[in-house]
C-alpha positions in Angstrom: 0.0 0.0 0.0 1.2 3.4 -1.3 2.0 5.8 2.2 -0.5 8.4 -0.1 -2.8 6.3 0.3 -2.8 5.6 3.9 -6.1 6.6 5.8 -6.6 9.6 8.3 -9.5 8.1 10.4 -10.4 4.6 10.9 -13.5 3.2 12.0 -13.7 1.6 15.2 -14.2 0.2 18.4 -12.6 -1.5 21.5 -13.5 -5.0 20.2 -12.0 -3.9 16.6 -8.7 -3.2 18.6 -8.8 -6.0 21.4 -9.2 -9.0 18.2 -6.3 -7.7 16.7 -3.6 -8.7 19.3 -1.8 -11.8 20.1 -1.0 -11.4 23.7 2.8 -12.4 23.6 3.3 -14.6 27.0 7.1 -15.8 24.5 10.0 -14.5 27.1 12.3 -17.2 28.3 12.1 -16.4 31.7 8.3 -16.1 32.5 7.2 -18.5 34.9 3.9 -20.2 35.0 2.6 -17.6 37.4 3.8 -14.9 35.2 1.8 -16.6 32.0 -0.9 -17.0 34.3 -1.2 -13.2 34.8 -0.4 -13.0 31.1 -3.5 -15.4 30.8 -6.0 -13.3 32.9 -4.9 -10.0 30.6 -5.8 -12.1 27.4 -9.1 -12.7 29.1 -10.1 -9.2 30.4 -9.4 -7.3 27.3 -10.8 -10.4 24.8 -7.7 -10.3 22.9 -7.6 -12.5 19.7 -5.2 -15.6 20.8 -3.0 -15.6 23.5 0.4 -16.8 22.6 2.4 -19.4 24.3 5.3 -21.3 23.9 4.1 -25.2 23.2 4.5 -26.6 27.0 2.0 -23.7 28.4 -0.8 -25.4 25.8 -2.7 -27.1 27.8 -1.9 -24.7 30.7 -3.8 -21.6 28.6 -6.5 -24.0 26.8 -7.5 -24.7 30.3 -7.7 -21.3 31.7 -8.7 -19.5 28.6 -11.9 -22.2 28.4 -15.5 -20.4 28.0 -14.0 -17.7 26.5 -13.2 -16.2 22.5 -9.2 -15.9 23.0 -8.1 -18.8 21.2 -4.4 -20.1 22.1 -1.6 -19.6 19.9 1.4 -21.7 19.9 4.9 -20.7 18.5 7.3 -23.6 16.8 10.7 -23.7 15.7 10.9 -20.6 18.0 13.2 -17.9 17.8 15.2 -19.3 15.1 13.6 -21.8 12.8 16.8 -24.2 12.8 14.7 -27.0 13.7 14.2 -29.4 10.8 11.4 -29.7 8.8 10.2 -32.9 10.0 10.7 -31.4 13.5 8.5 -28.5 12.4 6.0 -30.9 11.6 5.8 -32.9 14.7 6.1 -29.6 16.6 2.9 -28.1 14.5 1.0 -31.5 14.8 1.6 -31.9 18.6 0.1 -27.9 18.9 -2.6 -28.2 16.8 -3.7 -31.6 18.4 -3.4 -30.1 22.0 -5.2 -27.0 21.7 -3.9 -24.6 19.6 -5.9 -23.0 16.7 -3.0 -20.4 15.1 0.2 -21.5 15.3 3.0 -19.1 14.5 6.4 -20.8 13.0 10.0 -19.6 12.0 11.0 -20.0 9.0 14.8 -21.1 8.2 16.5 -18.1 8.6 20.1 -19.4 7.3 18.2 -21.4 4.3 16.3 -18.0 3.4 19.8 -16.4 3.3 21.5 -18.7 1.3 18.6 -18.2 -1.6 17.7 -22.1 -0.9 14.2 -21.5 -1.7 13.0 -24.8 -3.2 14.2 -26.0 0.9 12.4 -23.1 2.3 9.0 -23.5 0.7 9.1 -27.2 1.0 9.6 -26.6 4.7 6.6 -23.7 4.8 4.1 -25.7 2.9 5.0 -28.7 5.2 4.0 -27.1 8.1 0.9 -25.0 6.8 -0.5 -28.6 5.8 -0.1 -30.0 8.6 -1.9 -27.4 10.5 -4.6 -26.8 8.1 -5.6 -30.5 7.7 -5.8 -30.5 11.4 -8.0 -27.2 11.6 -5.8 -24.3 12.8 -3.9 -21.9 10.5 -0.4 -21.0 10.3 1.6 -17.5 10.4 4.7 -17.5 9.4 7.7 -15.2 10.6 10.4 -14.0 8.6 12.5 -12.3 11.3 13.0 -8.8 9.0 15.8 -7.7 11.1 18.0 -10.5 9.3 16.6 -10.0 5.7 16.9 -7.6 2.6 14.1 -6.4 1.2 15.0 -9.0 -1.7 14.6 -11.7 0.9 10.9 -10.3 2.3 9.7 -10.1 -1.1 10.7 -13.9 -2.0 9.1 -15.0 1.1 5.8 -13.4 0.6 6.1 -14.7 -2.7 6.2 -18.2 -1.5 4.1 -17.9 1.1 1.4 -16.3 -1.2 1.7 -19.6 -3.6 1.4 -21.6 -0.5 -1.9 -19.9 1.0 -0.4 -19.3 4.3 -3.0 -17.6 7.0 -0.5 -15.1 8.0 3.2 -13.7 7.7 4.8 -11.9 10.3 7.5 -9.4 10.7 9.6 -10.6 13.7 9.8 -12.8 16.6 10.5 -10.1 18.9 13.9 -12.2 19.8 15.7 -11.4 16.4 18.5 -8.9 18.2 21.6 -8.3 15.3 24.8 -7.3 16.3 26.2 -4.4 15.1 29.9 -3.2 14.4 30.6 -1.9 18.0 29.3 -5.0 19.2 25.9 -3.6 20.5 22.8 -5.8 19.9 19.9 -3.6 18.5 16.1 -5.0 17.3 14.0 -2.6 15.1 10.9 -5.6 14.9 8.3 -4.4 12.8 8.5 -1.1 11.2 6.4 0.9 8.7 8.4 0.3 5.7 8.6 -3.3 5.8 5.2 -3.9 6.5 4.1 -1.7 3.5 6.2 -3.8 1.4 5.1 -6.8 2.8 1.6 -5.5 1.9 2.5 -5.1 -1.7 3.9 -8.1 -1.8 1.2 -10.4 -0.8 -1.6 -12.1 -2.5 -4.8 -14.1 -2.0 -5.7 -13.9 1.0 -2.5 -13.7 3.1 -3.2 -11.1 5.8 -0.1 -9.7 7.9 0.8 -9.6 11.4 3.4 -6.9 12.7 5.2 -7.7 15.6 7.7 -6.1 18.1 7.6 -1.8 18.2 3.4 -1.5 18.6 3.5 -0.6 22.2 1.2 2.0 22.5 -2.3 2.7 21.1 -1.1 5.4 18.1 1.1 2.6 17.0 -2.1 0.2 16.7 -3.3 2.7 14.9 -0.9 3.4 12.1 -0.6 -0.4 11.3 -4.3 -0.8 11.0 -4.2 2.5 8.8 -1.4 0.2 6.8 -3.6 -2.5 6.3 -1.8 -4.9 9.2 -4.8 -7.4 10.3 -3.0 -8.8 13.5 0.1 -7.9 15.9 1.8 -9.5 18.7 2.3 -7.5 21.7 3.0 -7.6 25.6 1.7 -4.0 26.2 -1.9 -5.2 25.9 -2.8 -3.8 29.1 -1.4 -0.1 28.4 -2.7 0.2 25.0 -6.3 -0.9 25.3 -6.5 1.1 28.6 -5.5 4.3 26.7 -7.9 3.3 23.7 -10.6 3.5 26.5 -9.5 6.7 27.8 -10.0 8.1 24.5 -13.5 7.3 24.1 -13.3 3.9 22.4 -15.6 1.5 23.9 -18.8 -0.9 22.4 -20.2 1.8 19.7 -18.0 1.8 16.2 -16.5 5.8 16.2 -14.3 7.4 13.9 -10.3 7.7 15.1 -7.9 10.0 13.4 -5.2 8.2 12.3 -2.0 10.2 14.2 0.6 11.2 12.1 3.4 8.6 10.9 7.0 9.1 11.9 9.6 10.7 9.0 11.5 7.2 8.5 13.9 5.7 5.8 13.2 2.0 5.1 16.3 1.0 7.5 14.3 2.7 10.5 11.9 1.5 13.5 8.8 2.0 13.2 8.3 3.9 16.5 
């Protein structure tokens, strides 16, 4: 989508905003009382799925049960160096257990050496696995590691294959840079436009990482993003709320996008 064309109002309300998030309960040190508390957010605000590393399925399913937020497993998660076969048990064992959208990494190294026969042998593994078991599959790219030459191939693919979803980052994907600092842009405004040119059918895409507050929502909704994963639930729904969002669909101005160059954040 063309930035000229972006929209200046959207209309909403709180529901609109709540079924767009993935709750992200993903850090390697939460405990089970910490995804817990995760849990009960996913549940107050009615987010769309709640997402959960593959041991916390039945752990969520059970105290997500008797309400709309679905559970969302992640596999080959952060890295997608697990083999496809791996993949495949992974996805099979989530989908059986509980889990309705399962979000998967693809092979980073495999996307960077151009192997893209192995790449969207290993994507359309996966998505069929899922899909014949009822659930549907996003797929993460991890932009921070990628070219734009690489995003567009796998939207490409991912378009032939009919994947539900792709997705910008894991929120994990830190790269090293020449002074040896560690930095992680996650999903920013450029990539996700080109991601949206990029796609076809039906693929819809899910921005995660940098949407922490509510105008962020905003712009990527204004871009066309259908979904984003997010552990500032709380503070961003709160604030739509305090802006007058509730039950009744209103209009929302869209605030203004950040002056970026396609190497930026988003926010």
């Amino acid at each position: 989508m063309a930035s000229n064309s972006r929209p200046t109002t959207l209309n909403v309300n709180l529901d609109d905003l709540a079924k767009m998030i993935d709750h992200s309960l993903l850090h390697p040190t939460m405990t089970d009382s910490d995804v817990e508390a995760g849990l009960r957010i996913s549940k107050k605000y009615g987010v769309a799925t709640a997402c959960v590393k593959p041991y916390h399925i039945l752990f969520a399913k059970k105290l997500l049960e008797g309400t709309s937020v679905l559970v969302c497993p992640v596999i080959g998660f952060p890295h997608g160096n697990s083999t496809s076969e791996v993949k495949v048990f992974e996805a099979r064992r989530a989908v059986e257990e509980g889990g309705k959208e399962i979000d998967m990494v693809v092979n980073i190294g495999r996307v960077l050496s151009g192997k893209w026969e192995y790449v969207k042998n290993d994507i359309a593994a996966v998505n069929r696995a899922v899909v014949e078991r009822g659930a549907i599959l996003k797929v993460i790219f991890e932009n921070d590691y990628l070219g734009e030459k690489e995003i567009i191939k796998l939207c490409e693919i991912c378009s032939d294959i009919g994947v539900a979803y792709v997705k910008t980052s894991t929120g994990y994907g830190f790269v090293k840079g020449a002074s040896g600092d560690y930095n992680y842009k996650g999903a920013t405004i450029p990539h996700l436009e080109l991601m949206k040119k990029h796609v076809t059918g039906n693929v819809k895409i899910k921005a995660a990482g940098g949407v922490r507050t509510l105008d962020d929502l905003l712009r990527v909704r204004a871009i066309g993003v259908s979904r984003v994963g997010a552990t500032a639930t709380g503070a961003i729904l709160d604030e739509a709320v305090r802006r007058g969002i509730g039950t009744e669909r209103i209009e929302v101005e869209v605030p203004p996008f950040p002056a970026v160059d396609s190497g930026s954040g988003a926010y």
